[in-house]
N, C-alpha and C positions, 0 to 999 in steps of 0.2 A: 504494500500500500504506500502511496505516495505520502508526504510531509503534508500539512492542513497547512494555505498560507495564510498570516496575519499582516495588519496593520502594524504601521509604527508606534501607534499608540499600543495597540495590543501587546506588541513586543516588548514596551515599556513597565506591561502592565501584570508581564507573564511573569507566575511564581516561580521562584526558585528554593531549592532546597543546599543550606550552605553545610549544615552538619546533618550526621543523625546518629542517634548514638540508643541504645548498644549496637556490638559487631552483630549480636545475634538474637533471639529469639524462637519463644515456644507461643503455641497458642495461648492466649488470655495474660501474654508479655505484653507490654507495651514500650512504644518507641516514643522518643523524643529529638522532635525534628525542629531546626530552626531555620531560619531562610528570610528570604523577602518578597512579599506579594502574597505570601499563599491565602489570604483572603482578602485581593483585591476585586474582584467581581462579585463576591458573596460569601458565603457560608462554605467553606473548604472541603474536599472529600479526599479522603488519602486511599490508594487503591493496592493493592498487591497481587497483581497476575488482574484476575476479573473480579475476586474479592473485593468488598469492600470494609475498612477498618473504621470501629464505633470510636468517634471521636471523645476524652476524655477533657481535651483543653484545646481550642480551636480560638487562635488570634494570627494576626497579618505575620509576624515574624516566629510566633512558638505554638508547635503542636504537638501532644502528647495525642498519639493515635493506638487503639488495644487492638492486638492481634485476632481476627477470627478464627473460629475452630477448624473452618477446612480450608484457612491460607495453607500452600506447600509452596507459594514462587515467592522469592525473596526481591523482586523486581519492586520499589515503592516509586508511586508519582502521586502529586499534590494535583486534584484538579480544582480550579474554580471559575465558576462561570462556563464562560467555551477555551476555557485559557490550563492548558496542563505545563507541569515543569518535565523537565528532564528527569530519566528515574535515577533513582538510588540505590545501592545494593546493600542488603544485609543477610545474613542466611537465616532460614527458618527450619524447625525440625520437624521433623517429620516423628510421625507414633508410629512408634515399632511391636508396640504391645499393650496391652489393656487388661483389665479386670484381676490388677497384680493388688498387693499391698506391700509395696515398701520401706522400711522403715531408716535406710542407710544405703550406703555405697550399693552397687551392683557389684557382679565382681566380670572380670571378663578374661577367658584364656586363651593362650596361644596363638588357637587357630581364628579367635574374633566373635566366639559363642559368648552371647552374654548370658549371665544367671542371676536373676532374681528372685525375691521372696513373697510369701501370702503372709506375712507375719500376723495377721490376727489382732484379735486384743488378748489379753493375760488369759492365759487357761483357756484360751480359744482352739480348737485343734480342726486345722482343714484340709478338706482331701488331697491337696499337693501343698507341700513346703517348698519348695524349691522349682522354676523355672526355670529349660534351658531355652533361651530363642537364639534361633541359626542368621548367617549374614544373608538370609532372604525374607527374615522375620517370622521364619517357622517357632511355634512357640509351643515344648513337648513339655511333661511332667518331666523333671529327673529324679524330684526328693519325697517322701511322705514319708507321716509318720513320724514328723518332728516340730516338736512343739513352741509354739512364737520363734523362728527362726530369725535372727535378728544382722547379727556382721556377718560379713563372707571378704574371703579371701584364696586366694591362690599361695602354695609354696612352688619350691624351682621346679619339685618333677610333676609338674599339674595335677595334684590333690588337692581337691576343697577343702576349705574348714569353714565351719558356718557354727554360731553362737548362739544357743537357746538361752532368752532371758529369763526364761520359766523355769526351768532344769537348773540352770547355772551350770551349766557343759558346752564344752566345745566339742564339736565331730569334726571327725576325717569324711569324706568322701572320694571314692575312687570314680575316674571317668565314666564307669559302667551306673553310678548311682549308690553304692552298695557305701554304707554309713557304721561307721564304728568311733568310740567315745574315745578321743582323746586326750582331754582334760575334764574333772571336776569342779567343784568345791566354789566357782568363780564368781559367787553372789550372781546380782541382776544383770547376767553378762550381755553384755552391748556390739559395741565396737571391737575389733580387731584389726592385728597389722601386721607383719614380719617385719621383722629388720635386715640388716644385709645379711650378717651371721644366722639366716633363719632363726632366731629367737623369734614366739609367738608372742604378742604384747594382746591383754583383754581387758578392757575399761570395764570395770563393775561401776553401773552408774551412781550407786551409791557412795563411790570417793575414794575407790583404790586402782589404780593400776597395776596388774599382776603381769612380770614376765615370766616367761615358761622355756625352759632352754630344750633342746632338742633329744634331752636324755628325758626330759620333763621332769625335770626339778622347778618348784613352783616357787616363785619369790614374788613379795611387794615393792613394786617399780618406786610407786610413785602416790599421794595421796592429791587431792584434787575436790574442789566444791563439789557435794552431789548436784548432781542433774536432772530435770522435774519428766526429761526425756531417756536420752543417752548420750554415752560418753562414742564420740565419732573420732579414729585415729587414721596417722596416714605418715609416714618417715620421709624426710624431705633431702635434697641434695646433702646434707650436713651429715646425717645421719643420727640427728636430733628426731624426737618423736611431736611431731605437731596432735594435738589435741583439742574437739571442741567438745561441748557440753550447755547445751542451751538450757539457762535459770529460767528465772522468773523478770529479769535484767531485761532492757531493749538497748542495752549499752554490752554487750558479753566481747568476751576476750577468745583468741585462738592462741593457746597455751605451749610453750614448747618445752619440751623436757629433756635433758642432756643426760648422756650415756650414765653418768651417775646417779642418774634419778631428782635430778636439782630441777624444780621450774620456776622459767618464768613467763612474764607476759610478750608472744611475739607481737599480737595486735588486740586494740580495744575498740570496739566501737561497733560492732555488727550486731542487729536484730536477730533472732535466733537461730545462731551456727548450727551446724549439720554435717550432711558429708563435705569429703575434703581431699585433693587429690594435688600432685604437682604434674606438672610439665616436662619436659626434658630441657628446658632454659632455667628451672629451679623456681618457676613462679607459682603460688598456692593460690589453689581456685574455691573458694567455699561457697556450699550454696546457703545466704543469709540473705540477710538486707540489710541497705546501707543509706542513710539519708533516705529514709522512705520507697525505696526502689529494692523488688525484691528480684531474684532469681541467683545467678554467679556472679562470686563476686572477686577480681582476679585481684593476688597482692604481690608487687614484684619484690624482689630480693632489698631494696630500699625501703620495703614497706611503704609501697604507694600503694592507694587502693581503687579503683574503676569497678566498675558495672561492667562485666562482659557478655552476659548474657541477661534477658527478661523473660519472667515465666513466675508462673504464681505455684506454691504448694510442693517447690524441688526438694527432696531430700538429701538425694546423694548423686553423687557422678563419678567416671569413670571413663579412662580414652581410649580408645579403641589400636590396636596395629593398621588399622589402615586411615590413621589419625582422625578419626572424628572422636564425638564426646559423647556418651551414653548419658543421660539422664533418668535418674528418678525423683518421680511427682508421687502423692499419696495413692496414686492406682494405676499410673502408665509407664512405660518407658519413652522415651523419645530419644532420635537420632540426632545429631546436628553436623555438619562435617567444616570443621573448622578447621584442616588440615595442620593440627598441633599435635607434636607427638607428646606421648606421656611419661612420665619419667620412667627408666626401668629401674626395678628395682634388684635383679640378679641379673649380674651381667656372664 
């Protein structure tokens, strides 16, 4: 199709979009775009593909526009009037899976199969614990039979370990599904993590960190404010164990913890921290909110902090090898491909 042609005036008159921020976006995220004109002819409409986006804050130079549920093109243009701008790009995820309950990180292996949780409410026990979905979005049972299934994790030879906070146990799982108890004893057990040295680390959200060594001799890491949720871990380029734990606080900290079990505060200031993962540049991504804006929230090695993604209701996330970023909401997954790799953790 050819270009519409306009006036001089028209041209004067045609919106532009000068920023838009975040890089990315999930359904029911919202964007904030600033510019010039976008409500010079009238009342603005922000589009994505043939979507249309519910405007939240609609003025000539700043628009906060919310994601609808079946945007997939990350293409955005401002129209008003007969007058469109030039598009924008941001990427949007796509739902790779549904009718989950997660409560933390996904965990994702080797080959790029992601595995999520039904985790329940307390003493809830439901037909499948554990989800495996495939890189076509196939999504099979792998786990039952395990009760509020809460952290997952991978070690180097690809067994799971997934943390019941009902039980206070950690399991093994072998690729086939097949489930046996690897640790005890580990209170309201949450989050989990390895370290480089496969030491397993297990947040009791009630105010211990337990490491567990590979002969499985059990020691107290670390103690820590309980948390009215869970204790979400993740070991960063240092080899320090990053930690959150969302209070009752709308001011909460991402806690770091040195091989000695010493903590202190890495950062302050996020609405209720969650999952938490790094980069392969050493940046930590948490999903909280920050000045009012919820979804990921990236912190680089200076401790600067951005909005990198928008999305309502993230718990955890997780990068893929073929560098996008897994998301968990309180019931879906979602894809996003932001071509970032993730940090490895055994090299």
């Amino acid at each position: 199709m050819g270009s519409k042609k306009i006036s001089a005036d028209e041209a004067s008159k045609r919106p532009t979009i000068t920023t838009m921020e975040p890089a990315a976006v999930i359904t029911g995220g919202e964007l904030y775009i600033r510019g010039q004109n976008l409500a010079s002819a009238g009342r603005p409409n922000v589009r994505l593909g043939d979507q249309r986006a519910r405007l939240v804050v609609a003025g000539d130079s700043y628009i906060i526009a919310r994601i609808p549920d079946t945007a997939v093109l990350g293409e955005v243009v401002v129209e008003t009037g007969s007058l469109e701008s030039a598009s924008y790009q941001t990427q949007v995820g796509v739902q790779i899976a549904d009718s989950l309950h997660p409560v933390a990180n996904p965990a994702v292996d080797r080959d790029g199969n992601v595995y999520s949780t039904f985790s329940g409410s307390r003493g809830q026990k439901s037909p499948v614990s554990i989800y495996r979905i495939d890189g076509d979005g196939n999504s099979r049972p792998f786990v039952t039979d395990l009760m509020n299934p809460t952290g997952l994790a991978f070690d180097s030879e690809g067994l799971l370990y997934a943390s019941s906070r009902y039980e206070g146990m950690v399991y093994q799982i072998t690729p086939s599904g097949q489930m046996s108890v690897f640790v005890e004893g580990m209170g309201v057990a949450t989050g989990i993590a390895f370290d480089s040295e496969e030491n397993l680390y297990v947040g009791d959200r009630s105010g211990t960190i337990f490491k567990i060594s590979r002969s499985r001799q059990i020691y107290v890491f670390a103690t820590l404010e309980p948390s009215i949720a869970a204790y979400h871990l993740a070991f960063g380029p240092d080899d320090d164990l990053y930690v959150t734990g969302p209070t009752t606080s709308s001011f909460d900290s991402v806690h770091r913890i040195n091989k000695a079990g010493e903590v202190d505060i890495f950062f302050r200031g996020l609405g209720r921290p969650q999952g938490l993962a790094f980069d392969a540049e050493g940046r930590l991504y948490v999903a909280a909110s920050i000045a009012g804006r919820r979804g990921i929230i990236r912190i680089d090695q200076d401790r600067n902090p951005e909005q990198f993604l928008s999305g309502p209701g993230i718990v955890g996330l997780a990068f893929t090898p073929s560098r996008s970023l897994i998301l968990s909401t309180q019931s879906a997954l979602f894809r996003v491909k932001t071509g970032i790799a993730g940090r490895p953790l055994f090299r």
